[in-house]
N, C-alpha and C positions, 0 to 999 in steps of 0.2 A: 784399194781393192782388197777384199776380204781373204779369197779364194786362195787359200795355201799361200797364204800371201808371209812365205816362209816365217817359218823360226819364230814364232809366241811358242813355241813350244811348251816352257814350262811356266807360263803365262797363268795369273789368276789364283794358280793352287799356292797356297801358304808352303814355304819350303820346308819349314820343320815339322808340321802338321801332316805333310803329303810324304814326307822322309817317316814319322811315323807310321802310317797307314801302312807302306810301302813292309817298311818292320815287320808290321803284324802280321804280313801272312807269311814271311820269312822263307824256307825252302822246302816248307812242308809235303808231305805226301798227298795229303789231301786234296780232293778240287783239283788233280792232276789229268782228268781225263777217263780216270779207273772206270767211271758210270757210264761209260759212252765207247763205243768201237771207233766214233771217231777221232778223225787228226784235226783239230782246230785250231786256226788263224786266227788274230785281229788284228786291222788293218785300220789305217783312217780314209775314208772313200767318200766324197759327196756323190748322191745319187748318180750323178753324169759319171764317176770316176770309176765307180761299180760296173758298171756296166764293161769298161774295158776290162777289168780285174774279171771279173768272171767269166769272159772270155779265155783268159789265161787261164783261170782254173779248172776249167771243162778241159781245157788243152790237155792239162797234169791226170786228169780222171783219166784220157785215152792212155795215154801211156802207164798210168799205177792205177789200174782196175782194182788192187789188191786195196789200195791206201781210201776211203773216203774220207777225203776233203769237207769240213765245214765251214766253211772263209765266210766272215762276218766283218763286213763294212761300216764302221760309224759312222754316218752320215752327219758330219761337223764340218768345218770350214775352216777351224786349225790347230796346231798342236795345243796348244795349250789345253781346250773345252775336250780333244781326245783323250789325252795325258789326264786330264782330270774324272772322266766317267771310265776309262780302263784299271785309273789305280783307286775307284772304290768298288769297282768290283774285286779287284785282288783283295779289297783289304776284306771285303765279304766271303770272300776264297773262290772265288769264281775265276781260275787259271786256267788259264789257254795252256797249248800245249808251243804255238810261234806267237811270236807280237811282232811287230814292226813298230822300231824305236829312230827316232831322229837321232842325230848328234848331241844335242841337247840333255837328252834324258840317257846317254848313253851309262854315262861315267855314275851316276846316278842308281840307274839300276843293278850295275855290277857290283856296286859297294854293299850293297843292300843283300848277298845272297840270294839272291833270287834266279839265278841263271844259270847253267849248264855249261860246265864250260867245251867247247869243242876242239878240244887239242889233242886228242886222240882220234877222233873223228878226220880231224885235216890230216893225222900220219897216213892212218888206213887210207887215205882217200888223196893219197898227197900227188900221184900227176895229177888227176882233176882240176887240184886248186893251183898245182903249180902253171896249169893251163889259162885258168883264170885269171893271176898275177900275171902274168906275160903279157895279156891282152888289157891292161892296166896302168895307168898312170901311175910309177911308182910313188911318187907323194902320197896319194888315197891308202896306200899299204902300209907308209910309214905311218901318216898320222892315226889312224884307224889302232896300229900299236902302241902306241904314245899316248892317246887319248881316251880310248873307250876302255881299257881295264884297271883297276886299282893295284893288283894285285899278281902282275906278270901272263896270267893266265888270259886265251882267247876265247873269249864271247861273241864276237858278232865278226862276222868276212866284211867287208867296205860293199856297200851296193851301189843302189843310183845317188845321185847325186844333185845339188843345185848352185849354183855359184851366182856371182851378180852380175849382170851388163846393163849396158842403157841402151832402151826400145825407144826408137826415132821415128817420128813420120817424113819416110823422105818426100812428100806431097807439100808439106809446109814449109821443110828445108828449100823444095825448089821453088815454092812460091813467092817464098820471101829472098832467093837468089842465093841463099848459103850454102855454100857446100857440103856435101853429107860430110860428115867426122870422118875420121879414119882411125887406123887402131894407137896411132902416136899423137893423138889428139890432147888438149892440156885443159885444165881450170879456167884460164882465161879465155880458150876456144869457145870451152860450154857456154860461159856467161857471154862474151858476144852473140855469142849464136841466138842467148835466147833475148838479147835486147834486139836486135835485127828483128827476129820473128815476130818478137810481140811489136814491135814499131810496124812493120809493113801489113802483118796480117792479123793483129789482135790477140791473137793466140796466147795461150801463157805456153812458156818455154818451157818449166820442167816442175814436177808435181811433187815439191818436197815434203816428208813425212818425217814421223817420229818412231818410225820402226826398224828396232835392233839388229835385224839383219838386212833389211832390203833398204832402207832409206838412214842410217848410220854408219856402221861398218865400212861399206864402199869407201865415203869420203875420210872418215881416220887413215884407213889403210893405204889409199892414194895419198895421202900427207904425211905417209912415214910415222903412223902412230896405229894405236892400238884401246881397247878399251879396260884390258888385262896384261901383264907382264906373257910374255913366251909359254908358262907353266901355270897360268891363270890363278895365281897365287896371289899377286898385288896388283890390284888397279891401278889404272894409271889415267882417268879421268882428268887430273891436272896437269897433263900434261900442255904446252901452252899449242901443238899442234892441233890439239883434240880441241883448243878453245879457237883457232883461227878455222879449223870445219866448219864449227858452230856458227861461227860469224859468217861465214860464206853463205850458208844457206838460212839462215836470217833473214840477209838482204836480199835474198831470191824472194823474200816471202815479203816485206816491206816496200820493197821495188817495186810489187805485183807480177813480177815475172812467175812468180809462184802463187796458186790459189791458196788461199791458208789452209792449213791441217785440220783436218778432221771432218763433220759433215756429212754430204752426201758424196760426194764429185766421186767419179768413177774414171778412172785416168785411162783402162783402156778404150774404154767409151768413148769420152772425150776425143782418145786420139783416133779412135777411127771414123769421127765425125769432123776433123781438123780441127778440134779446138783449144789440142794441145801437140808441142812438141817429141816433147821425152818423157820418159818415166822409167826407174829403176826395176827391172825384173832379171829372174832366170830363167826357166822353161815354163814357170807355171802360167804364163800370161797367153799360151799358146791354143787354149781349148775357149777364152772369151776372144781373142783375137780371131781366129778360125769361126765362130759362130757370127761373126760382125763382118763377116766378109771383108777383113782388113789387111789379110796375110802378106797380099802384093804388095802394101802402102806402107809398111813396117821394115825399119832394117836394125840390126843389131851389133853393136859393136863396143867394145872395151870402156870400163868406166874413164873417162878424164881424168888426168894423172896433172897433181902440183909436183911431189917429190919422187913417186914409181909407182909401178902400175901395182893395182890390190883390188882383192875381191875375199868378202867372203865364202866360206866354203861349210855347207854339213849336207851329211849321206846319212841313208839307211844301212839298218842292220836287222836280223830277224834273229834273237836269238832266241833257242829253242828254253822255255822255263827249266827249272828245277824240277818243278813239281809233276812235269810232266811224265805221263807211262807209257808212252809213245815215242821215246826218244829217234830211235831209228829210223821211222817214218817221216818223223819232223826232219830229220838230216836228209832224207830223200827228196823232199819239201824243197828246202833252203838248195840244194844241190840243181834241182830242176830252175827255182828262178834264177841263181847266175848263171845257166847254160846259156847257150850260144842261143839255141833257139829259143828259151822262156826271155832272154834279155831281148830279141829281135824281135818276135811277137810282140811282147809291151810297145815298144817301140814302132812298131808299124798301125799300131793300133792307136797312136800317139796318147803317148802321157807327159805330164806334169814335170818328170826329170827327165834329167841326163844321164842317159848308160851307161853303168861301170865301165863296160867294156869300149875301147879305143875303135873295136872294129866298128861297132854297131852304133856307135855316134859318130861315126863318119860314113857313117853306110848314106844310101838312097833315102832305103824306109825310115830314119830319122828325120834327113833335112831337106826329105820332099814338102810340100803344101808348108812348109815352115818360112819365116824371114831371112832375108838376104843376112850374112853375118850367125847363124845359128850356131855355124861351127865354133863361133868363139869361146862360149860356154862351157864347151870342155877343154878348150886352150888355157882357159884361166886356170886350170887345177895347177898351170906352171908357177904360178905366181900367185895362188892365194893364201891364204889365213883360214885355220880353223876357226870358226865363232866360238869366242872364249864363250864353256859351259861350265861353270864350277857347280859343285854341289846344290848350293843355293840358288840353283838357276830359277827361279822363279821371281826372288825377289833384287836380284841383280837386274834380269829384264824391264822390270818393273822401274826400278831406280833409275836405270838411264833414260826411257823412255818417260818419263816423267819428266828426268830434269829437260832432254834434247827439248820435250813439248813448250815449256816455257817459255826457251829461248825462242821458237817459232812463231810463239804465237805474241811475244814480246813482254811479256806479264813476270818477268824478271830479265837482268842482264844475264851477256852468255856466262863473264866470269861467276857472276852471281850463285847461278843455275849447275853450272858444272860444278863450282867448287862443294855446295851441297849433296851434288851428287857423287862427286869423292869419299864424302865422309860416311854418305849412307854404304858405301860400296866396302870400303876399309872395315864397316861395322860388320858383315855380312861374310867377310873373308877371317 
């Protein structure tokens, strides 16, 4: 599934060519806004997405008559083809005055001078955010300082977020007489489960993939491994955990319990036609699940744990350019989406993430019309992993999903596959 089918973020774009580009327009004045009364956003929105988002920003127009808003939606389907027609228009100088940056591109764009920093902005404005942080898992606050700046200084507040679970049909579970998972569920539950389902009801059990956050990640992280060292400095590709993941999900794919990678298959689809059991998501599966009238047939719950429970983890952040002349507008901006209300409107309106805020992902208007298990999602912030983003994130993504695909698809062995992927990754760091 294509649909914000998280984290290709820096996917596609060459990392030293796109770290160039990014260079060029460096913190200039220009291109800041100066030609225009307006405050401009870019966001990444597929038409359906916009549509909630502008909801919200018609909200921001009532209450700042003063500020006009221009919020410009890319109509893309994921980070990466975002990430790549945002930063040639910087590199053209066409600067917004907010962006909205994944985790991905965070560390990224702060190296690069390009950002604003708001550390004076959070003194002056410091109950607000100290408001904010309270209603906040504090992990999101630590890693968010650990991760997104180069340079001691803050650029971005932690926003929504995505983390990973596995989406169940409990319809197939009951047909086939297995019990739905629970959240202490293991590696060897999952693969039962999904030889049962497929034995009684033909069904393939779970839809493994080659993708660095939603269909990787999870199973390192469950196996007590990782695809970067802690400070995303040294891969750890060879590691022999990272090569018994690979193998697991191999034989999910040889077994047929898994349909092979790639293709057309549409895994929410599938499941809400019973044709499949599981499939790895976070919130974003909740706008094609809701349109397939599948909401009721769906439950969600903790990835299956070999050695402890793991999930990946990347948020948003908006922060305000450099080159912007509009500063203080933009911070009125940034200040209205984490409120109480700009976080519970998105949220009622249902979107794609998870709420910064603890209150308002536990609220009604979060995990109404949503699947049984929603709330887990932002439980896992107790226990996740930031998605190693180094610099080169572009061709790091590229490198593992490359090698992960081989294995899958069997066109090399796992040690084969990983330990090549080791070596492209060492080259890269």
């Amino acid at each position: 599934m294509s649909l914000l089918s998280r984290r290709t973020f820096l996917q596609a774009a060459g990392g030293t060519a796109l770290a160039g580009a990014l260079a060029g327009c460096g913190g200039g004045e220009d291109g800041g806004g100066s030609s225009t009364k307006e405050l401009s956003f870019v966001y990444m929105g597929t038409a359906e997405q916009q549509a909630t988002w502008n909801k919200l920003f018609a909200r921001f127009g009532e209450q700042h008559p003063d500020i006009k808003l221009k919020a410009e939606g890319i109509p893309l389907s994921n980070w990466g083809d975002f990430f790549n027609k945002l930063s040639t228009r910087l590199a053209g100088g066409q600067v917004p005055d907010v962006i909205q940056v994944a985790t991905e591109g965070q560390r990224l764009f702060a190296s690069k001078g390009l950002l604003a920093p708001l550390d004076d902005y959070i003194a002056k404005d410091k109950a607000t955010i100290d408001e904010y942080y309270a209603d906040m898992d504090p992990n999101l606050i630590e890693w968010n300082k650990k991760y997104s700046s180069t340079d001691g200084k803050t650029y971005y507040l932690p926003g929504e977020f995505n983390t990973m679970c596995m989406w169940y049909s409990k319809e197939l579970f009951a047909k086939a007489g297995v019990p739905e998972p629970t959240a202490t569920w293991t590696w060897d539950d999952f693969r039962s489960a999904c030889e049962t389902i497929k034995a009684k009801t033909g069904a393939f059990g779970y839809a493994a993939g080659p993708e660095y956050f939603a269909a990787i990640m999870p199973w390192l992280l469950t196996n007590g491994t990782s695809s970067f060292s802690d400070d995303w400095s040294t891969p750890t590709f060879d590691d022999p955990a990272v090569l018994e993941a690979a193998e697991f999900n191999r034989k999910l794919v040889a077994d047929k319990l898994s349909p092979p990678p790639g293709g057309t298959f549409d895994a929410t689809t599938a499941a809400a036609q019973g044709k499949l059991a599981m499939f790895g998501g976070g919130r974003w599966p909740i706008i094609s699940i809701r349109n397939l009238k599948a909401t009721a047939k769906m439950g969600i719950v903790p990835w299956p744990t070999k050695v402890e429970q793991g999930s990946p983890v990347g948020w948003n952040g908006y922060p305000i350019m450099k080159a912007s002349k509009k500063k203080d507008d933009a911070w009125t901006f940034i200040k209205f989406l984490i409120s109480k209300e700009g976080s519970s409107f998105f949220a009622q309106l249902g979107g794609t993430i998870v709420p910064a805020r603890k209150s308002i992902a536990n609220s009604e208007s979060f995990l109404t019309d949503a699947p049984k298990g929603t709330e887990y999602l932002y439980q896992a912030l107790s226990y996740a992993t930031p998605i190693p983003s180094p610099d080169k994130g572009a061709a790091v993504q590229k490198a593992v999903e490359d090698g992960w695909k081989q294995v899958l698809t069997g066109n090399a062995s796992p040690a084969d596959a990983l330990g090549k992927t080791q070596t492209s990754l060492e080259g890269l760091v």
